[in-house]
N, C-alpha and C positions, 0 to 999 in steps of 0.2 A: 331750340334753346341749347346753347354749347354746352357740355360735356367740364365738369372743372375737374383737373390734373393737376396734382402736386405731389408734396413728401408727405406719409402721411405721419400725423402724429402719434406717436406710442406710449399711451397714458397705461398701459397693461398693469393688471395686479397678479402678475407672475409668481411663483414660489420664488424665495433666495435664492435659489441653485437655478434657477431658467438665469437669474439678472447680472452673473458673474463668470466672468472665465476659469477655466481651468487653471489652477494654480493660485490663484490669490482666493484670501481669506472671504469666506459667508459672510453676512451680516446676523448678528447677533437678533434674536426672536422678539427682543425687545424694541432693538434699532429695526425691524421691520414692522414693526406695529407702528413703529412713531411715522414712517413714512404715512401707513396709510393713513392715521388720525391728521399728519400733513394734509394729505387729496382731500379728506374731507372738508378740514378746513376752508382751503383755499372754494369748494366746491359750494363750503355752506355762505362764506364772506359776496362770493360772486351773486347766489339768489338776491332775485326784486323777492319785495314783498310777499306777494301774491304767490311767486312758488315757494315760499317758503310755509307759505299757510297752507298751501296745498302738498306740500310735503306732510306736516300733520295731520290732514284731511285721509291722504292715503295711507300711511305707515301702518292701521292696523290690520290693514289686507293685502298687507306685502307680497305673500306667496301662498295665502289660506285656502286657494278656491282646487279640491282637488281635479283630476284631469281623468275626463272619464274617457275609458277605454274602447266604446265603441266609436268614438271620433279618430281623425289622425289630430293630431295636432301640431301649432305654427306657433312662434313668436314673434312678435316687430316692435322695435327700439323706436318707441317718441324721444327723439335726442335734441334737448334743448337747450339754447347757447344766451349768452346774455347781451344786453347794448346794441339794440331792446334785446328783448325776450322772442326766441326765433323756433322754430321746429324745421327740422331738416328732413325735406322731401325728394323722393326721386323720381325720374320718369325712367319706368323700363324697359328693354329694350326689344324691338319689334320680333316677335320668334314665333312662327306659326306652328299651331297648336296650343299654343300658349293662352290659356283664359284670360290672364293678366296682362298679355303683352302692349305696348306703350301705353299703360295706365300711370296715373300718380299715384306714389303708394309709399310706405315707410320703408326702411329696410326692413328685411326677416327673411323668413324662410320656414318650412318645417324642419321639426325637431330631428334630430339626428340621433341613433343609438349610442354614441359616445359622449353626448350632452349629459350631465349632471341633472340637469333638470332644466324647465322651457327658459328661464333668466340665459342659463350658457348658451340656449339656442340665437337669444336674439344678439348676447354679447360679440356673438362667433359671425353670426349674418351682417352684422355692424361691420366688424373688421373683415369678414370678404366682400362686401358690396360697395363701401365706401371707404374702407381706408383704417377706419380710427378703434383704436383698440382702449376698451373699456375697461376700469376696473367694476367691480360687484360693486363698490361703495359710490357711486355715480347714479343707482336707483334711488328717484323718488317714490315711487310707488306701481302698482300694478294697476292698469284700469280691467272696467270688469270684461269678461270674453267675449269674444264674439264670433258667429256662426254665419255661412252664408244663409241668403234666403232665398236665393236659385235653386231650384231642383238640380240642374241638368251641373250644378257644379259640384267637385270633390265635396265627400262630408269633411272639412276640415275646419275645427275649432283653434280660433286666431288669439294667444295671450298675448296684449299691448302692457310692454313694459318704461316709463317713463323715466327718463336718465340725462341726468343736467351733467353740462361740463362749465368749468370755467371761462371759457372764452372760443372763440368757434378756430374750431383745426383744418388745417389745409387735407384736401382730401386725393382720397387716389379711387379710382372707380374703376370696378371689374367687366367683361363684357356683356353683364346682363344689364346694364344699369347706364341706361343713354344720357341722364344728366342728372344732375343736384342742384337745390338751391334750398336756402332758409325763408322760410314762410313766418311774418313778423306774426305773435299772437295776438297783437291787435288787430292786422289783418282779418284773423279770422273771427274776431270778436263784433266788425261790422256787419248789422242785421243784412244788410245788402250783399253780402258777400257768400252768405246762404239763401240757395235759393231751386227753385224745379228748373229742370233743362228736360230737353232730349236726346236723348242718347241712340245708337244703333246699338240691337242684341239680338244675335243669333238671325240679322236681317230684316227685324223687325224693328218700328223706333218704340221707346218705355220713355216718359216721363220717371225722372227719380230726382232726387233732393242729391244737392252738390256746392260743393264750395267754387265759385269762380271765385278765380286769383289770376293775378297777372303774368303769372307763370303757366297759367295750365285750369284745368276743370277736373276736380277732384271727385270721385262717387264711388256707391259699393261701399266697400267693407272699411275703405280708408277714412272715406266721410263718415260714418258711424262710429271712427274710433277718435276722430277729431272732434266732432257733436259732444263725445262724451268728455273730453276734456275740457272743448268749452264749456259746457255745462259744471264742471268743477271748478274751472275759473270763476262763474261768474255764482258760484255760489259761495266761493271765498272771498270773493269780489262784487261783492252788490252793486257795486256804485258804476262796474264796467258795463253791468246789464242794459 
């Protein structure tokens, strides 16, 4: 699957002093609120239905769940675009030693010591792996964490944070990241399209539960963080079940 390269787009919620050159006037504290009430706008007019029910579903577990310290911890951006309703997947790229290497997976990465907290982790993983630069006001919600269930892999606790744009961005892709493409949410709403495969680990084959799509075969930690969204779809959405 080719690799998509463009401009990427810069929806950034930067302070006034990142957004202006030297010499001409800030924007006033006010005129910078009205922008972002703008992004949201435009971000809340873009949701179907459905994510907007599920923006209320999540909202009151926004960032509640604390982050315990004997894990490492990661973040990854479910980044979802509308016309349909799309989530933007990556396959990445072949690197030996690499646990993950050419898996399907979201963007992210673990957290960094200069991350605010796991939200700027996945904000920041977004904009190095695939281009598009986020503001904060772009989260719908946080799904709940998730852990591997491999021994032989890092203890690393994964927070999926879900983040709608208005319309899907041209993307630019870094070299960990062999391709993108948008995965419609109906897609993965067809009972058909979850399903047990086999897989090779560690030499061995494992039957494990995966989303086949037409792009790819999805499993692990990535299918566990999709399962859980569908499952929030389809309890906002009874009628998609």
């Amino acid at each position: 699957m080719p690799g998509v390269r463009a401009r990427a787009l810069d929806v950034s919620d930067r302070a006034p002093s990142d957004r202006y050159n030297a010499g001409q006037p800030e924007p006033t504290a006010p005129r910078f609120r009205r922008r972002v009430l703008r992004r949201q706008l435009r971000i809340t007019l873009a949701l179907s239905g459905r994510l907007l029910r599920l923006r209320e579903r999540l909202a009151p577990a926004l960032l509640a769940a604390d982050e315990d310290s004997a894990l490492l911890w990661a973040a990854v951006a479910l980044i979802v675009a509308p016309s349909p309703d799309a989530i933007l997947l990556i396959q990445r790229a072949e690197r030996p030693g690499d646990p993950w290497s050419g898996h399907m997976a979201l963007p992210g990465g673990r957290r960094d010591p200069e991350d605010d907290d796991l939200l700027a982790t996945a904000l920041r993983e977004a904009r190095e792996e695939v281009g598009i630069s986020l503001p904060r006001e772009t989260m719908l919600g946080a799904l709940a964490d998730v852990v591997p269930r491999t021994p032989t892999l890092p203890p690393i606790a994964v927070r999926p944070f879900l983040l709608a744009l208005p319309s899907r961005p041209s993307l630019v892709l870094n070299p960990e990241v062999a391709a993108a493409t948008w995965v419609s949410v109906d897609e993965l709403l067809r009972p058909e399209a979850h399903q047990q495969v086999s897989v090779e680990i560690q030499g061995g084959s494992r039957k494990v539960w995966a989303y086949v799509l037409g792009t790819g075969v999805v499993w692990g930690m990535t299918e566990r963080i999709l399962s859980t969204f569908v499952e929030h779809i389809r309890h906002v959405c009874p009628e998609e079940s």
